[in-house]
N, C-alpha and C positions, 0 to 999 in steps of 0.2 A: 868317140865314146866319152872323153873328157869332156868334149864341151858339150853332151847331153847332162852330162852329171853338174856340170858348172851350173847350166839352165834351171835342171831342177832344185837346186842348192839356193839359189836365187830367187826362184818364185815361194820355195820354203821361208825364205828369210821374210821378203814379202808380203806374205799371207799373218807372218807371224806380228810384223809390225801391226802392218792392218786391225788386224785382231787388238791390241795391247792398246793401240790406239784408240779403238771401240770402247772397251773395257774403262779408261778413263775417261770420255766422253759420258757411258754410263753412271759411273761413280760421282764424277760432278754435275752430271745434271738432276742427280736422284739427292746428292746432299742439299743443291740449291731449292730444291724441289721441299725436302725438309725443313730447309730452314722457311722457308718461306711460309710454311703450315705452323711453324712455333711463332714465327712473327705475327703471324695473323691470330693464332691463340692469347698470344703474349697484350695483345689491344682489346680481351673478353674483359670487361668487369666481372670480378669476383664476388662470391658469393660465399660468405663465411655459416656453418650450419652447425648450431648445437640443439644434440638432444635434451630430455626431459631427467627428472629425478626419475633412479633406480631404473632407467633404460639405456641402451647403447647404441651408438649409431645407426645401427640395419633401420630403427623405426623413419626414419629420413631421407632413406634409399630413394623410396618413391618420387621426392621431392629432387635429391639431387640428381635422377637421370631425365627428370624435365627439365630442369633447371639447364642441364648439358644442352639437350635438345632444340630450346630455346636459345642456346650462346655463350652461357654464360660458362666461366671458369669454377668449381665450386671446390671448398673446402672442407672437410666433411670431419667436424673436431667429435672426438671422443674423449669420453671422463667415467673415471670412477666416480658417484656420490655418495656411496654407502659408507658408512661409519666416519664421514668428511664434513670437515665444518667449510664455510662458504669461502672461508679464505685458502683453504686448502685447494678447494675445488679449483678457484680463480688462479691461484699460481700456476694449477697444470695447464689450466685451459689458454693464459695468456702464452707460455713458452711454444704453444700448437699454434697460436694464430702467429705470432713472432717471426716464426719460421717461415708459414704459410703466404705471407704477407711480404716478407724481405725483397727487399730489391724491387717495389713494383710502383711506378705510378699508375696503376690500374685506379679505378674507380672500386671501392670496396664496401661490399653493403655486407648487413648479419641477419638473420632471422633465428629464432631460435622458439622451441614452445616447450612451455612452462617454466621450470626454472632455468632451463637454459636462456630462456628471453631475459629471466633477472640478473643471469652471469653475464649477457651482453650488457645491459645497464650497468652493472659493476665494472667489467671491465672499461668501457667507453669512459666512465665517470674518473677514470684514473689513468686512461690513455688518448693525447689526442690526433687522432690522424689528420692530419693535411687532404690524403683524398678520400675520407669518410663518403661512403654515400647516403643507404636509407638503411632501417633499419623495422624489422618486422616482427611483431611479438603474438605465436598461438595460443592462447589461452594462459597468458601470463599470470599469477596471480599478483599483482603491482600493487596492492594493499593486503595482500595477506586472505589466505582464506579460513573460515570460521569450520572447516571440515578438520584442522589441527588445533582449534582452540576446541574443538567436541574430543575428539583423542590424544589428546598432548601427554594424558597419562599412562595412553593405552600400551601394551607392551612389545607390540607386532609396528608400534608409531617409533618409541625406542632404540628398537634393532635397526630401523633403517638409517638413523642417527641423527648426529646435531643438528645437520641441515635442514630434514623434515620439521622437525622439532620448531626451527625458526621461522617457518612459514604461515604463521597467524596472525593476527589482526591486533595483537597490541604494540604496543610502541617499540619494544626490543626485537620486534621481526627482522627478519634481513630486508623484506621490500620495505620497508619505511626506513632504509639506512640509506636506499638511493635516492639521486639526485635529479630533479626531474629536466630529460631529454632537452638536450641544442641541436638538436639532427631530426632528419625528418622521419616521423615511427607510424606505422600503421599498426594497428592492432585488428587482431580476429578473435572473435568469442564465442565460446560455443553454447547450446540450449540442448540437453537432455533431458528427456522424463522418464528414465527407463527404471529409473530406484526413488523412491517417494523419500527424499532427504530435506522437506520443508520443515521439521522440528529443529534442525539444528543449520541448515543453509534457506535463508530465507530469501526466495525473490526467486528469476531467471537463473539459470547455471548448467556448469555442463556434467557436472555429476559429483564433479571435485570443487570450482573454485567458479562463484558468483558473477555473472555479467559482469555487475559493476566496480567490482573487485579489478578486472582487467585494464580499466580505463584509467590512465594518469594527462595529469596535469602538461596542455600543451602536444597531446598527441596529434598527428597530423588527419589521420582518421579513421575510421573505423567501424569495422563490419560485423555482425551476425550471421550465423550458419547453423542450421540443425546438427550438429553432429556432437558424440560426445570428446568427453577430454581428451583418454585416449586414442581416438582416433584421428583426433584434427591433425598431425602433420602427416598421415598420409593418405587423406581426404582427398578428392580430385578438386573440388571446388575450393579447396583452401588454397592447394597448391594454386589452382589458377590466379586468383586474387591475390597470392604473394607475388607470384610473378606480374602480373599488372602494377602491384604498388612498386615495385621494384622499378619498373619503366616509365611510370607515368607522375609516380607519387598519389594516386588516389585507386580506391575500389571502383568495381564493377558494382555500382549501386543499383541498376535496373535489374540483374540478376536475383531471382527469388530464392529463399532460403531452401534449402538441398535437404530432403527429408532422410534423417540418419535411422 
């Protein structure tokens, strides 16, 4: 009887190592299994994304779960710009990329629409990355649009504050304060006719801020799209064409304009 009891004491002890031994086996092969998955994220080029005046990140969503899809790593900054002047803006937004950005030799690209494509030019104009990539601006207004030189006094223009305020076409604008692009930029512009604003926006435009208003000096290239202002970043045809310039550095020019 002892030595039945000894036997199964034995095979208990046995089974038990067995086991424990599994168990670590499991554990590092699921940690290596991990790392290996951050490793392989850790080599994504980044994708820095700023929204527009008086919206918040969610309008970008669109963009940054293709953007994933596609491969890439994405950063997805958010800002107050209500009742903020541009330098305001800029200090929060650079402390998010800061972070976002530490410790990486990734490759790091920005796209941003509207003012947020102006806060990338500000910020870039005052930071220089080492591994900068491209950079891509929706419906930028990079000279100012004539839509705040028509209501600069209006009082619904007012409340959204100084930075609205700064985004017209004379010389104390904030886009005539930057510097024009060392990096490679695509721009996207949008064409709406859905509101008859030729009295006071003359030419192409997307509702808000004129074609050629988007266009600066030394941009790498640059596309048209039916769509209006705010819709362009979460347009499927914009997204597409960010992510092209992203990888190639040039638009899908044989693509026809996308009726909005």
């Amino acid at each position: 009887m002892n030595i039945a009891v000894l036997h199964l004491s034995i095979k208990i002890r046995q089974i038990k190592l067995v086991s424990f031994v599994l168990v670590i086996f499991f554990i590092l092969h699921n940690s290596f299994f991990l790392h290996a998955q951050q490793k392989i994220a850790s080599k994504n080029d980044i994708v820095v994304l700023l929204h527009g005046l008086g919206r918040g990140k969610s309008i970008m969503v669109p963009m940054q779960e293709q953007l994933k899809n596609d491969g890439f790593s994405v950063a997805l900054v958010d800002y107050s710009s209500i009742g903020k002047s541009p330098d305001e803006i800029l200090k929060d937004i650079s402390k998010q990329v800061k972070v976002f950005i530490a410790d990486t030799n990734n490759t790091v690209h920005f796209v941003g629409h509207s003012l947020g494509g102006l806060l990338i030019r500000a910020y870039l104009d005052s930071v220089k990355l080492p591994n900068l990539g491209k950079v891509v601006l929706i419906g930028s207004p990079s000279k100012g649009t004539p839509f705040v030189d028509r209501f600069r006094d209006a009082w619904w223009l007012k409340m959204v504050g100084p930075t609205a305020v700064l985004l017209g076409t004379d010389d104390k604008s904030f886009p005539r304060t930057l510097r024009p692009p060392y990096y490679p930029v695509g721009i996207i512009a949008g064409i709406s006719s859905v509101i008859n604003n030729d009295d006071f926006i003359p030419g192409e435009d997307d509702g808000i801020v004129p074609v050629e208003s988007t266009k600066i000096e030394g941009m790498s290239d640059f596309i048209l799209v039916k769509v209006s202002h705010s819709s362009l970043p979460k347009d499927k045809l914009v997204i597409r064409q960010t992510i092209e310039f992203l990888r190639n550095g040039k638009f899908f020019q044989e693509i026809p304009m996308q009726q909005k």
